[in-house]
C-alpha positions in Angstrom: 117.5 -63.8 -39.7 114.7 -64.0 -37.4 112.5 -67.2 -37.3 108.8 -66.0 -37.4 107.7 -68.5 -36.2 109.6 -68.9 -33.2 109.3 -65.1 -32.5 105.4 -65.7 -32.8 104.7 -66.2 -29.0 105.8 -62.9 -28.7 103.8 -61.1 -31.3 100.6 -62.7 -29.5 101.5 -61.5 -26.0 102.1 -58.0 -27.6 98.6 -58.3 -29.3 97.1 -59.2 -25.7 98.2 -56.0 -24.6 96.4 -54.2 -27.0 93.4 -56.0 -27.6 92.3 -57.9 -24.9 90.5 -56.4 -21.6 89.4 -57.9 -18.2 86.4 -59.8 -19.0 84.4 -62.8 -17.0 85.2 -66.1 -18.0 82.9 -67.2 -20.7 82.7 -70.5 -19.6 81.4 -69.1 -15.9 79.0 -66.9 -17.4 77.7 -69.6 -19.9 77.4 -71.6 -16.7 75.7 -68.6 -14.9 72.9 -68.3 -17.1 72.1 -71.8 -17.4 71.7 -72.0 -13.4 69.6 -69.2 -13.7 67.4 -70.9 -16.4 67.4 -74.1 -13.8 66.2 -72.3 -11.1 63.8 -70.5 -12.7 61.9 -73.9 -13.9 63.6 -76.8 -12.1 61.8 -79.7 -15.0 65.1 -78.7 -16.4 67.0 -80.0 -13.1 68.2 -83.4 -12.8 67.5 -83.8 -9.5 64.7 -82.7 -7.4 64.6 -79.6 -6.1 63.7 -78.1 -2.2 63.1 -75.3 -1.1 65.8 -74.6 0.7 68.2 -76.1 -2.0 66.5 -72.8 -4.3 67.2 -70.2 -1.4 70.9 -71.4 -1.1 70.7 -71.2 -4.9 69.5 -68.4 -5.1 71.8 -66.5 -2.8 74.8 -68.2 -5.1 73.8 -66.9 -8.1 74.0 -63.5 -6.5 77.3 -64.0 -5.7 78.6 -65.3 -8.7 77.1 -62.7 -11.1 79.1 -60.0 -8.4 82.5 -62.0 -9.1 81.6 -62.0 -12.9 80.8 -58.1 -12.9 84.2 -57.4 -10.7 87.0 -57.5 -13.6 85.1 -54.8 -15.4 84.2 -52.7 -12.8 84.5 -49.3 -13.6 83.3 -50.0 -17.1 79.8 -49.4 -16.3 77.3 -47.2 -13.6 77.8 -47.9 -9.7 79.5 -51.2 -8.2 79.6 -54.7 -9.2 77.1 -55.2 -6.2 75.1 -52.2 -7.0 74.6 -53.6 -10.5 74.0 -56.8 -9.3 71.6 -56.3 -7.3 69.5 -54.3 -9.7 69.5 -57.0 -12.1 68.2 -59.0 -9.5 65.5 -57.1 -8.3 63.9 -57.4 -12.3 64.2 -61.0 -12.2 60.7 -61.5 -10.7 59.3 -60.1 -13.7 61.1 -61.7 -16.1 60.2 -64.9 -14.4 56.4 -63.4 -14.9 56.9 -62.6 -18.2 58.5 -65.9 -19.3 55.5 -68.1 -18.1 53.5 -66.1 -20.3 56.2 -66.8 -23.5 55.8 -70.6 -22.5 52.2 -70.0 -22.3 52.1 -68.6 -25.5 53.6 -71.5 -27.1 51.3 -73.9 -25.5 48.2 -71.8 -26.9 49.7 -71.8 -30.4 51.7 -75.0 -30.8 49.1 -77.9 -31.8 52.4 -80.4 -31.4 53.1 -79.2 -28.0 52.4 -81.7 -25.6 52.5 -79.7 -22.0 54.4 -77.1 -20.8 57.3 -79.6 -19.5 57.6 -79.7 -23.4 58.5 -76.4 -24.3 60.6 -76.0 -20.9 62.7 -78.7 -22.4 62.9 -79.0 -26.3 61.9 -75.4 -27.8 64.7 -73.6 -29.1 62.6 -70.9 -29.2 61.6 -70.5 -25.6 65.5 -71.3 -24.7 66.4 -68.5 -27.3 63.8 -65.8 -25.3 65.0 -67.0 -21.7 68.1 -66.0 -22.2 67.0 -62.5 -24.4 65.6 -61.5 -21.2 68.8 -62.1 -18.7 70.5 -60.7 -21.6 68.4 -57.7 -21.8 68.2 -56.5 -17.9 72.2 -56.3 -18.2 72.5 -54.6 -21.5 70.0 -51.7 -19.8 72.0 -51.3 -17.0 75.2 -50.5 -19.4 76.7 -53.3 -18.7 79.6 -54.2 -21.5 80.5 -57.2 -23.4 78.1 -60.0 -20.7 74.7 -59.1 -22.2 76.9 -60.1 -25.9 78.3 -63.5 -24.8 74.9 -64.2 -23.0 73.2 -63.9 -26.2 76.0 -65.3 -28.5 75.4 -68.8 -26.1 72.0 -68.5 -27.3 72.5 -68.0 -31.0 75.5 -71.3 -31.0 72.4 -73.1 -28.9 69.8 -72.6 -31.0 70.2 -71.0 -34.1 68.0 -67.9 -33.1 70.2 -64.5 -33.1 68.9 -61.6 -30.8 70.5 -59.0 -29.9 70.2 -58.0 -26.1 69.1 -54.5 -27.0 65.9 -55.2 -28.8 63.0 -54.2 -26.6 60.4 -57.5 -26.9 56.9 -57.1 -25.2 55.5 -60.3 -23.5 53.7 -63.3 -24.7 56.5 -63.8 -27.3 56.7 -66.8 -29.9 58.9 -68.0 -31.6 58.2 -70.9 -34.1 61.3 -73.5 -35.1 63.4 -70.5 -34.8 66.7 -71.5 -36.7 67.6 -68.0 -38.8 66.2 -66.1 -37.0 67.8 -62.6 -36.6 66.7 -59.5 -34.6 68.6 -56.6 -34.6 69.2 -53.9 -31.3 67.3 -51.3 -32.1 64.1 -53.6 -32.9 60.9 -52.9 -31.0 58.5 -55.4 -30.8 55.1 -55.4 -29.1 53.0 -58.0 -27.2 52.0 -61.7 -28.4 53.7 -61.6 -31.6 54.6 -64.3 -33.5 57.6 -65.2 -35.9 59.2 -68.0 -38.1 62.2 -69.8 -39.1 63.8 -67.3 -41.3 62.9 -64.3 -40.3 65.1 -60.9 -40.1 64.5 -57.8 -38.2 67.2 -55.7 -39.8 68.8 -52.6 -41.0 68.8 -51.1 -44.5 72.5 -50.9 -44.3 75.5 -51.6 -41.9 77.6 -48.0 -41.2 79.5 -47.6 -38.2 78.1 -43.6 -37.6 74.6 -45.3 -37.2 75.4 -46.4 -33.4 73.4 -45.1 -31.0 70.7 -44.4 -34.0 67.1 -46.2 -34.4 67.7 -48.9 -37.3 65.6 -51.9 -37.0 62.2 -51.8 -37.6 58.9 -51.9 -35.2 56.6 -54.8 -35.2 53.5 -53.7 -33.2 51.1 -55.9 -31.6 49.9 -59.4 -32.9 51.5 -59.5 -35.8 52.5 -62.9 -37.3 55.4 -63.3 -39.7 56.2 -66.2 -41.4 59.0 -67.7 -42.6 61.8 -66.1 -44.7 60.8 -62.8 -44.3 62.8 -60.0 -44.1 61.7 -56.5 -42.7 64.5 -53.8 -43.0 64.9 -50.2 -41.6 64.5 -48.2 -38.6 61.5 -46.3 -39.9 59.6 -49.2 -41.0 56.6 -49.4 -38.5 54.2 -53.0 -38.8 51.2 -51.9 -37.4 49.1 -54.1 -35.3 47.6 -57.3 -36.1 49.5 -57.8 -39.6 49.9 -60.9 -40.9 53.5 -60.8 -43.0 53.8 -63.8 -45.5 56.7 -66.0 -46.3 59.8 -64.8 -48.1 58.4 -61.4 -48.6 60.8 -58.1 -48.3 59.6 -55.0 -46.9 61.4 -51.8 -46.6 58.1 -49.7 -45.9 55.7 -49.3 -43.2 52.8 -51.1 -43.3 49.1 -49.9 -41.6 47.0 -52.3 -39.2 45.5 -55.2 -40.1 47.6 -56.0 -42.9 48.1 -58.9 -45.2 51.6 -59.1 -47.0 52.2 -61.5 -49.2 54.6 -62.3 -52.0 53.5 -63.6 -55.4 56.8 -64.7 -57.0 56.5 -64.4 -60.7 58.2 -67.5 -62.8 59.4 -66.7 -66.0 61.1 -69.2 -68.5 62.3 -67.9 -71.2 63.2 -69.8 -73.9 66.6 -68.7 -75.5 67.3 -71.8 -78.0 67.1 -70.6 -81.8 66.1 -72.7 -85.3 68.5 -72.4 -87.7 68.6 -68.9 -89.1 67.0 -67.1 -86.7 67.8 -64.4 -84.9 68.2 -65.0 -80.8 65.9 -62.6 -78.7 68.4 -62.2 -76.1 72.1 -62.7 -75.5 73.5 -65.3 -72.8 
């Protein structure tokens, strides 16, 4: 009789054949993005950067996003160096956009203390930085990086956004842990979130790829935290402020307040001798 679990090995290496496909290393590309983070605000660095250390830099992390494009080549448009280099040529203006997220949380944050602070200790910051690399790789079609790039995030910090949400700039968000924003989400310039909050779909179905099913948060909006807004037809309009723990299915105009008003009902369900109970437990 065959020993399964000496026969084991064997069933993996099979399983390998059929599941598993050239990818980079995780621990390389884990290590990519936080040298990109580094060089992009050096506070972060241990040591004291020139500029000639940042050139050489630079120049590596060109390289090393080539070697971590190469074992799927062929998986996505052009060259690993052709893709490379466009993700390199938006990096500029992610750069640009990110001092304005940090500034944003310097504006709004009463406990932050300088923007060395946020560079340093906000989740939520961390959480965006890496949304943005993400992002630039998940629009050029690039599979399975842009997924472990924001997975790093989400084990980081908490904070779950998938690289195919499109987020404007001057984004905040607060504490962060919970929160959830789904691919298809759209969400407009200087708006602000809490712990908690979900950016979801009605309903998970697998013939809904490709389709629009998280919802649109326009611009300014605030939502606090423990909200959850569902569905790829629900449109926030602009300047909305969204309560705690409220759910919302439905658009909602401009210039909105939402709010929840939980109703607490105790019901008493004890009985004198004799009398008949009003409910059944």
């Amino acid at each position: 009789m065959t020993d399964p679990v000496k026969m084991f090995p064997q069933r993996l290496f099979r399983a390998t054949q059929t599941y598993c496909v050239d990818v980079p290393p995780v621990s390389l590309t884990r290590q990519f993005i936080d040298e990109m983070i580094n060089l992009f605000f050096p506070v972060r660095m241990e040591c004291t950067c020139q500029l000639q250390d940042m050139e050489k830099e630079w120049e590596k992390l060109q390289l090393n996003l080539r070697y971590l494009l190469k074992p799927m080549e062929g998986r996505f448009p052009g060259t690993p160096e052709s893709a490379a280099c466009n993700f390199f040529r938006e990096i500029p203006l992610i750069h640009t956009r990110l001092l304005r997220d940090a500034d944003r949380f310097r504006q709004h944050d009463p406990a932050a203390q300088s923007i060395e602070e946020i560079l340093l200790c906000y989740p939520g910051f961390y959480a965006i930085a890496i949304y943005r690399l993400a992002h630039v790789l998940y629009t050029l079609k690039i599979p399975v990086l842009p997924r472990v790039i924001s997975e790093y995030a989400h084990a980081s910090t908490g904070i779950d956004i998938h690289p195919g949400a499109t987020i404007g700039e001057g984004f905040y968000i607060d504490h962060g842990t919970g929160v959830v924003i789904g691919e298809t989400t759209v969400i407009g310039n200087h708006v602000k979130i809490y712990q908690g909050v979900t950016l979801g779909a009605r309903y998970v179905k697998k013939d809904l790829t490709g389709t629009k099913r998280h919802p649109t948060i326009e611009e300014g909006v605030i939502i606090y935290a423990g909200s959850t807004i569902l569905g790829g037809d629900t449109v926030i309009g602009h300047d909305t402020i969204i309560g705690g723990n409220v759910w919302l299915t439905e658009s909602v105009p401009p210039y909105s307040v939402v709010s929840a008003h939980p109703k607490i009902e105790i019901r008493n369900v004890r009985k004198k001798v004799g009398e008949t109970p009003d409910c059944e437990v």
